[in-house]
N, C-alpha and C positions, 0 to 999 in steps of 0.2 A: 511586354510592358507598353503602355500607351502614354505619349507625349501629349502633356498639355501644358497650358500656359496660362498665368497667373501675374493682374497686375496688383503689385506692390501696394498702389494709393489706394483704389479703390474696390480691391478684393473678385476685380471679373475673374473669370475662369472660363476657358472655351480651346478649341483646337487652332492649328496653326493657320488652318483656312478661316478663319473669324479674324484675325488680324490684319491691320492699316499698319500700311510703311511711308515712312520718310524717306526722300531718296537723297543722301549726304557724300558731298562729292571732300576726296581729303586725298593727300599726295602720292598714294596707290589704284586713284580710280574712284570709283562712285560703292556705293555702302547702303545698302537696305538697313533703317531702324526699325525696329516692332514696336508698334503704336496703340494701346488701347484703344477699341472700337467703341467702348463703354466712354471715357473720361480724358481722352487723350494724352494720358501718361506713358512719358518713355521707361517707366521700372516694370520693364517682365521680368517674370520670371519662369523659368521651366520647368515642371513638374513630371516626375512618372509613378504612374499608376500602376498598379497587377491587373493582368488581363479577367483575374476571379473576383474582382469587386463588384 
């Protein structure tokens, strides 16, 4: 299966290399967010694929 990702707002779709992160610092240390490269929406979401599509 192949991992892809999917934003919410405004319907990108691309691999996990295509994605922009926020780096969010919180009381365990610091936290990569996943950033639309399209629209700069924080809603991904991850998707999997069959490798026979």
């Amino acid at each position: 299966m192949n991992k892809k990702y999917k934003c919410g707002d405004c319907s990108w779709q691309g691999k996990e290399d295509e994605l922009e992160y926020d780096v969010t610092e919180t009381c365990f240390g610091s936290d990569n967010i996943e950033i639309c490269p399209k629209c700069g929406g924080y809603y991904i979401k991850v998707t999997f694929e069959s490798e026979n599509n």
